[in-house]
C-alpha positions as CSV (number, residue, x, y, z in Angstrom):
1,X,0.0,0.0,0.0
2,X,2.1,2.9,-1.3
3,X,-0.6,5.8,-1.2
4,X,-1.8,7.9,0.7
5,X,-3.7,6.0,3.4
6,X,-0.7,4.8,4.5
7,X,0.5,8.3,6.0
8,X,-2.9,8.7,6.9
9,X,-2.9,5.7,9.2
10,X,0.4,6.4,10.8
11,X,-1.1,10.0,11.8
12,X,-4.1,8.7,13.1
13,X,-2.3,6.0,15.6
14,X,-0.2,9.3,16.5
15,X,-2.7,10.4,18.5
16,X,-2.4,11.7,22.2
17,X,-5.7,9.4,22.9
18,X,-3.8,6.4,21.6
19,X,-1.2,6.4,24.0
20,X,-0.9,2.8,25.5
21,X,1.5,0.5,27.8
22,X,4.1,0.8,24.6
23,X,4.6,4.3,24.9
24,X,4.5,4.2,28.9
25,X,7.4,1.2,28.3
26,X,8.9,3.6,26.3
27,X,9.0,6.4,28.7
28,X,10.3,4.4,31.7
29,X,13.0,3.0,29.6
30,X,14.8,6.4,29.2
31,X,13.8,8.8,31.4
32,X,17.0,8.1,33.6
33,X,19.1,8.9,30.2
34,X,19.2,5.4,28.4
35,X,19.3,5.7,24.8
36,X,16.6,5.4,22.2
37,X,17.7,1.8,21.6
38,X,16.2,0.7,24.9
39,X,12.8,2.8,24.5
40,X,12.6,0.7,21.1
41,X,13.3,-2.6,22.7
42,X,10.7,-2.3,25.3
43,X,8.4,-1.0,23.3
44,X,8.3,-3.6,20.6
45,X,7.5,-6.2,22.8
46,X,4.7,-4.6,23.7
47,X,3.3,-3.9,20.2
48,X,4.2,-7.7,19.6
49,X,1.6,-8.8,22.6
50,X,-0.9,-12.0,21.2
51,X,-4.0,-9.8,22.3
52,X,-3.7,-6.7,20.8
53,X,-0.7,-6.6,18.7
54,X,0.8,-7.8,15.9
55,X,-0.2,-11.2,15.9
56,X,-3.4,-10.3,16.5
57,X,-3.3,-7.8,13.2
58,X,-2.0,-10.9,11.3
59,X,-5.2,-13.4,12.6
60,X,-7.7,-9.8,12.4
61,X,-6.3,-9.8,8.2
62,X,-6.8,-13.6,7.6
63,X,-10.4,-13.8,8.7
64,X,-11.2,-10.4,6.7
65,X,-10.0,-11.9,4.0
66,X,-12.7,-13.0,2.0
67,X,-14.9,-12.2,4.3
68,X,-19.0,-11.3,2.6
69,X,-20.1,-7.7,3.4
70,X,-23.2,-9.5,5.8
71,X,-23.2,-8.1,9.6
72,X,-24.0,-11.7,9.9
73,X,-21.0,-12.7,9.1
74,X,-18.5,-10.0,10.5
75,X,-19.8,-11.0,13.8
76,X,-19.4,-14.7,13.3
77,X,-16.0,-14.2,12.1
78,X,-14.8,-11.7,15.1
79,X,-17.1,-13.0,18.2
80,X,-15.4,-12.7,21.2
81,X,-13.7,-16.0,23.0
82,X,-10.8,-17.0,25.4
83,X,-7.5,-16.6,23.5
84,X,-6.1,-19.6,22.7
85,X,-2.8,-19.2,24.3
86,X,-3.0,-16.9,27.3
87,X,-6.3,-18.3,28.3
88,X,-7.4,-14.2,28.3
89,X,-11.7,-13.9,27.4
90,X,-13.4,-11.6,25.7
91,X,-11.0,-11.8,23.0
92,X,-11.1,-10.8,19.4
93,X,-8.4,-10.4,16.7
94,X,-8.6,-7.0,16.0
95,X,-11.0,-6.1,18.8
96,X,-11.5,-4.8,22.7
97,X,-8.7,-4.4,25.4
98,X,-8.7,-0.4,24.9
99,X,-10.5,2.2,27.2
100,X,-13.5,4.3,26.7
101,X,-11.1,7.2,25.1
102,X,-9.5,5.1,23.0
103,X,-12.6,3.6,21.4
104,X,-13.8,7.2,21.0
105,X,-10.2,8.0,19.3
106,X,-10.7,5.2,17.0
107,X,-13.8,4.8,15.7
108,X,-13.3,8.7,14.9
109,X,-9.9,7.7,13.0
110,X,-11.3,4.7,11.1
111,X,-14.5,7.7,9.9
112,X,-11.5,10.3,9.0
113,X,-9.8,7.4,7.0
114,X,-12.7,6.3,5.2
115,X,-12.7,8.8,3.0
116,X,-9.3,8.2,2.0
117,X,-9.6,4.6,1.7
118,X,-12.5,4.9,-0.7
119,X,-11.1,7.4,-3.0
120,X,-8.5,4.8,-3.5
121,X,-10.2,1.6,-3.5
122,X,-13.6,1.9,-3.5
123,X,-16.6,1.0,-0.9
124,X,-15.0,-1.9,1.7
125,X,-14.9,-3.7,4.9
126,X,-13.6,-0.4,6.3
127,X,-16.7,1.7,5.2
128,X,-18.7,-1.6,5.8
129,X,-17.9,-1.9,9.6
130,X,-18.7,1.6,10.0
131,X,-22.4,1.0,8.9
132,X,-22.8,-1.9,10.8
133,X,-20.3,-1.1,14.0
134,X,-22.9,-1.2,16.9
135,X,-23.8,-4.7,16.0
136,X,-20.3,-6.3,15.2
137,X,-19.2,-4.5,18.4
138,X,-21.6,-5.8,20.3
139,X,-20.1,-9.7,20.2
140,X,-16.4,-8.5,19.1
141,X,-15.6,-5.7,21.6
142,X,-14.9,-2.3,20.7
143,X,-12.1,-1.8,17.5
144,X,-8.6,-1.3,18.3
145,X,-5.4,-0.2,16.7
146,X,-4.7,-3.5,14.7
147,X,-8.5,-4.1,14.0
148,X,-8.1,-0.8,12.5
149,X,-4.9,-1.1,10.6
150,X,-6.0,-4.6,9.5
151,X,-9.9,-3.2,7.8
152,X,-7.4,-0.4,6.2
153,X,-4.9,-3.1,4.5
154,X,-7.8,-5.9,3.9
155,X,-9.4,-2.7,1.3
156,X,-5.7,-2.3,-0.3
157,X,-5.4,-6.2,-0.3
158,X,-2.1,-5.8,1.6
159,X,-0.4,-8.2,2.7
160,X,-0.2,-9.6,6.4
161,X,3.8,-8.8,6.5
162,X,3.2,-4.9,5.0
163,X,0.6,-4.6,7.4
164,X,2.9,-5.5,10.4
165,X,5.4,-3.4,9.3
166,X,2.8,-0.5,8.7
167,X,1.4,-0.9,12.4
168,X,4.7,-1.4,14.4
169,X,6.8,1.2,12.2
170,X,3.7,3.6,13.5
171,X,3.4,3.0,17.1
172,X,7.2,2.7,17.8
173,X,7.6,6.3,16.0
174,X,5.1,7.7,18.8
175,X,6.8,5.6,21.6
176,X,10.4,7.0,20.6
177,X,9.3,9.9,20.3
178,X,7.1,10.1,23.8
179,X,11.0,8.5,25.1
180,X,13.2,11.0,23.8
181,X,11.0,13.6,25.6
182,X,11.1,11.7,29.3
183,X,14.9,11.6,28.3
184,X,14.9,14.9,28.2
185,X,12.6,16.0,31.0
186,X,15.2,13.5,33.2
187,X,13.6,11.8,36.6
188,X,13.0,15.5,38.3
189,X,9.7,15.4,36.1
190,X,9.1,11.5,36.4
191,X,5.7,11.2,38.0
192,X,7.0,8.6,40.4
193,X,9.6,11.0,42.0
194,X,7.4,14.0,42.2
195,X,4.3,13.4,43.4
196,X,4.0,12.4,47.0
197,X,2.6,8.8,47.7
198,X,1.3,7.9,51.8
199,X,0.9,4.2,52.2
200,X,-1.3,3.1,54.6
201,X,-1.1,0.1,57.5
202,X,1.8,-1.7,58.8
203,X,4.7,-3.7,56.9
204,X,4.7,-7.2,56.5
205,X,7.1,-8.9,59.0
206,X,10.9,-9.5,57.9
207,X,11.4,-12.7,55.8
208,X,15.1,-14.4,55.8
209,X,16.2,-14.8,52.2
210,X,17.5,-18.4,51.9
211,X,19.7,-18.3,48.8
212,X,20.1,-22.4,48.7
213,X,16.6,-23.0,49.0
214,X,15.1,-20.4,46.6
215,X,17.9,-22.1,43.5
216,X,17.1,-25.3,44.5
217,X,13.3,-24.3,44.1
218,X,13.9,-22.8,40.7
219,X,16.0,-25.7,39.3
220,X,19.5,-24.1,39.8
């Protein structure tokens, strides 16, 4: 997908009301001065997370694919159901996991990118699940950031390996750039260090740390 949808997408998962666990990994990686390497490290493997990262984009673009322009079947395709590896329910590939701003964020980025989309390929699945949105949401959970990335590259019939390269190239510019900015703020404006936290009731009694034990425990 070499048009302009592309940029289009990366601007619209720029947006401050986007800002997730990747960017926050981000921040905390550098804000005692590491470099930009670390902020990208930690925030990958968040944007690689089964649930709502790139492997979900990939599964989200393989069930689109195909896929009849019927409500019907959108929601059978993307109802919600434990993930099959981390056990986690009310998964969806390409669905939930995102807070009330966030959905708000998105479904208003996927309405701004519609236009572009169609000039380019025509009514789709993007334009499609905007019509019919309260129903598929209903059983799928509210869009996220690879449900939308995937709808955009299932209209350009792009491929599972642009698209993951599209999304991750995107949310690891806003997490580097959200790192270079703690960086340079420094820990005197890290949140932990300036606001003042009281903890309440009494500490749990002393434990001895028994080296021996603990590696024989773990296999060591």
């Amino acid at each position: 997908m070499n048009c302009a949808c592309r940029f289009e997408l990366a601007r619209e998962l720029a947006h401050e009301g986007l800002h997730d666990e990747g960017v926050e990994a981000a921040r905390n990686a550098c804000v005692a001065g590491a470099p930009l390497a670390s902020a990208a490290i930690t925030a990958s493997a968040w944007y690689d997370n089964p649930l709502t990262g790139a492997p979900a984009l990939r599964e989200c673009l393989r069930r689109l694919n195909g896929l009849p322009h019927s409500p019907a079947a959108f929601s059978a395709a993307f109802v919600a159901s434990t993930h099959p590896d981390t056990s986690d329910p009310g998964w969806s590939p390409g669905f939930g996991f995102v807070t009330e701003l966030q959905e708000v964020t998105l479904l208003a980025a996927a309405e701004r990118l519609r236009a572009c989309v169609e000039a380019c390929t025509g009514p789709g699945l993007l334009g499609f699940f905007l019509a019919h949105a309260p129903g598929i949401t209903a059983t799928s959970g509210p869009l996220n950031a690879a449900g939308l990335t995937a709808l955009v590259f299932a209209d350009h019939a792009g491929s599972s390996d642009a698209a993951e390269r599209a999304f991750l190239l995107a949310r690891l510019d806003v997490a580097l750039a959200e790192a270079a900015r703690a960086r340079a703020a420094g820990l005197a404006k890290f949140p932990f260090f300036s606001n003042e936290y009281i903890f309440e009731g009494t500490s749990p009694p002393a434990r001895r740390f028994d080296l021996e034990t603990l590696m024989q425990r773990v296999g060591l």
